[in-house]
Structure formats: C-alpha cells, structure tokens
N, C-alpha and C positions, 0 to 999 in steps of 0.2 A: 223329731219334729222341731224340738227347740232349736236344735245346731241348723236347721233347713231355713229357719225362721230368721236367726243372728246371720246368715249368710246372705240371705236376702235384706238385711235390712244395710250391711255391710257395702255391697253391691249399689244401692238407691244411693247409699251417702256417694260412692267414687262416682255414680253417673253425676248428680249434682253438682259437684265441685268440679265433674269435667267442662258439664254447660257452662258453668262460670266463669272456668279457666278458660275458655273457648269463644267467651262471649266479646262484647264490646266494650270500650272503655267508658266511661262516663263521658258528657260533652263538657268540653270547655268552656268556661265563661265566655262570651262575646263580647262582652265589654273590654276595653283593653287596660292593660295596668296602667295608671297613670303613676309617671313619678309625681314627689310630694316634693317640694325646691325650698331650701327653709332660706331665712334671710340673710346669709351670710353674703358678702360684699368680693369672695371670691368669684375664681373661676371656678363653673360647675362643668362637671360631664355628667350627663344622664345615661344611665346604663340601662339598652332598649335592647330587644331583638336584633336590632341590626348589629350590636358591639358586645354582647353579653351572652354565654353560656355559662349553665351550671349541671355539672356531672357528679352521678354516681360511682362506684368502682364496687363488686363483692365477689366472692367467689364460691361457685357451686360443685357440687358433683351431678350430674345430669344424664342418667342414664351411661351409667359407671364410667362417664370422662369428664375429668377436672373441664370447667372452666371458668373464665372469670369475665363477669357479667358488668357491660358497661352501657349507662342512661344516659342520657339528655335531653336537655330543652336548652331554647333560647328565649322563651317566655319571662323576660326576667325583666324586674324595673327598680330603678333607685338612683340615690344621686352622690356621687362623690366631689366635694369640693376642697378645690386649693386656694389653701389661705396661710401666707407667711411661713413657708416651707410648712406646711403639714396638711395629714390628708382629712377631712371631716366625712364622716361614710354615713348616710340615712337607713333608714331601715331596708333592707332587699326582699323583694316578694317573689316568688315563683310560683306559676303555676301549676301544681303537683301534677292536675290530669291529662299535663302536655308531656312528660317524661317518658322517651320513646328508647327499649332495645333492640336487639336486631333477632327479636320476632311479637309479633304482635300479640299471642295467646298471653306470655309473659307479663307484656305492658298491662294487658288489661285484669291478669292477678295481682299485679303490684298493686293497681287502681283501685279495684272493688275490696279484693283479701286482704290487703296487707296495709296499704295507706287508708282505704277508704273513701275516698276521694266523691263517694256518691254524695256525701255528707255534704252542703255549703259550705261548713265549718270546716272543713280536710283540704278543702281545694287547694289551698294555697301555702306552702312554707314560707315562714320569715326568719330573717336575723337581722336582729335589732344590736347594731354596734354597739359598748358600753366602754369601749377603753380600744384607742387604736395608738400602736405605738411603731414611730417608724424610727429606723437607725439603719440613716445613708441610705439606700436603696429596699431595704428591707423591712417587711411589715408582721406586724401579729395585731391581730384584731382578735378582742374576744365579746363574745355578746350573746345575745340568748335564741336560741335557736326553738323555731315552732316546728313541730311536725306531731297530725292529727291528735290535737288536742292536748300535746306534751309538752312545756317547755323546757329545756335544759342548757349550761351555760356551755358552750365550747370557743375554743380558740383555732382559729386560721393564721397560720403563716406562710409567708410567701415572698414576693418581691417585687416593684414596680420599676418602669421608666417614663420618663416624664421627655419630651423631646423639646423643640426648642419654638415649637409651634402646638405647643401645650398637647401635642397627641397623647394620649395617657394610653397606658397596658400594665394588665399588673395577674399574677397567678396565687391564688392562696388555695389552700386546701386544708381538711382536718381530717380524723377518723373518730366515729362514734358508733359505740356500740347500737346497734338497730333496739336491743331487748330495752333499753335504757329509755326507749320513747315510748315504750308498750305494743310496738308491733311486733306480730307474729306471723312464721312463713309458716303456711297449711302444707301438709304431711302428704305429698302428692308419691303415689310409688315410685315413678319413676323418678324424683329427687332426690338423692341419697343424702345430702350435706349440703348446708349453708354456713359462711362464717356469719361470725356475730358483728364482725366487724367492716364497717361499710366505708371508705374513704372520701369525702365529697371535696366538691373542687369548684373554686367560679374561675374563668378568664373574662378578661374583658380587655376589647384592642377595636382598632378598627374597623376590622369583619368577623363579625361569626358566621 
C-alpha cells in the first residue's frame, strides 16, 4: 500500500510540472522599455527593438539527442554613447518573459521554472556597465549583471564598427554559469542533461 501510495503521489508531481511545462508564459509588460539618455554631449544610439537582440546559447540532451538550445528577444533598451573616441554604455534592460525558443512548452519552463518571470521583480535582466574598455576596434565591458534576483559581475567581449555616418554595430558575448544565479532546471524525464554553462550574447546594428 505504501509503494501504491509513493507511486501515486510520484505520478501527481510529473502531471503538475507537465501542466506547467505545457502552460503559457507570463504576459509581458505593456509598457515599453524606455531608454534613460544621461547628459553626455555625444552622439547617442539608442538600442531599441528595432537595432537590438539579446541571445541565449545551452546545451541539452532531450529525449536522448544532443542539442543545443538557442533564445531570443529583441525587447532590449539602453544607450550607448560616442564621446572622443570611446564608447559610454547605460545600463541594458531586457525583458526576460519575451525570450522565445523554437518551441513554446520550453519558453514557458524557462519563464514560470526556471527564471520565474511571474514575479514583477524577474521580468527583467540588466547589465549595468562598470568598466568598458575599447582597444582599436575591440571591446570588453564588464558590469553587473541581474538575473531573478541575483546579481553577479561578468565581462563581455567583442567587437564594434563605427561607419562614417556614425552607423554603429557591435557583437559581445559572455558565458555564465546558470547555478551561479540560483536557477535551477526541474528534473523533467525526458531531459537527460543540461550544461551549466549558458553563453549570452547582444548585437546590435541596424535591423534585428
């Protein structure tokens, strides 16, 4: 009767976590990100939906075939400004419960399970620049990065071009350990493996 009992109760927990994994994502803020433009006397670009993406990169085992699992949004806002050869970067917001794979059950475990994102407080990652260093075409920015309620410092590196009619493009990326922020991937059967290690990445150019 015990073992009939722990098997049913076994059972209720995988239906639950299926509804969940199955369910919807949280809605999105309707407000839209405003950038924040501080007073510097450069040129600014504002990094909007239209010129900005920011990607995930992880990889899984998923019903015993490797793959490797890739997010985005373009929900992104902030400002970079040119000022006497160097680049000034504002804080960057994105909004976590716009982060789309190529399937939706997914999206909406990253959301609810794993970022949380139902929370007010989840909705949104930032990195807040603390130190950007360019040399000739090449950048590393390091600054503190938010994710559900965690912050920790990482560095992006990458590289920009600046054209001759001030079109700006630039690609930086990092890797951070996911365990490092406090989130946790739930123990779905068919999941066999997650790395721990997630590579994140912004562009930003003319069109996203």
């Amino acid at each position: 009767m015990k073992k009939i009992f722990i098997s049913i109760i076994i059972i209720v927990i995988l239906v639950v976590l299926a509804i969940v994994y199955m369910g919807s994502t949280p809605k999105a803020s309707e407000l839209p990100i405003t950038p924040v433009e501080d007073n510097s006397t450069g040129t600014q670009i504002l990094l909007t939906p239209e010129n900005t993406r920011v990607m995930f990169e992880i990889d899984e085992v998923l019903r015993g075939e490797p793959k490797r699992v890739v997010g985005s949004t373009n929900q992104v806002a902030g400002v970079v400004t040119l000022e006497n050869n160097q680049l000034l970067i504002s804080q960057i917001k994105v909004n976590a419960r716009t982060l789309t794979t190529d399937t939706s059950s997914r999206d909406t475990a990253i959301n609810r399970l794993i970022l949380k994102t139902d929370a007010s407080e989840n909705e949104f990652i930032t990195f807040t620049p603390t130190n950007v260093v360019v040399s000739n075409l090449d950048l590393s920015i390091t600054g503190d990065l938010y994710v559900s309620g965690v912050t920790k410092q990482v560095t992006f590196t990458g590289s920009y071009t600046l054209s001759s009619s001030n079109e700006f493009k630039a690609t930086a990326s990092t890797v951070v350990n996911y365990k490092d922020f406090n989130l946790l991937v739930p123990d779905f059967p068919f999941l066999a493996d997650v790395s721990e290690q997630v590579t994140l990445t912004i562009q930003v150019g003319s069109s996203q």
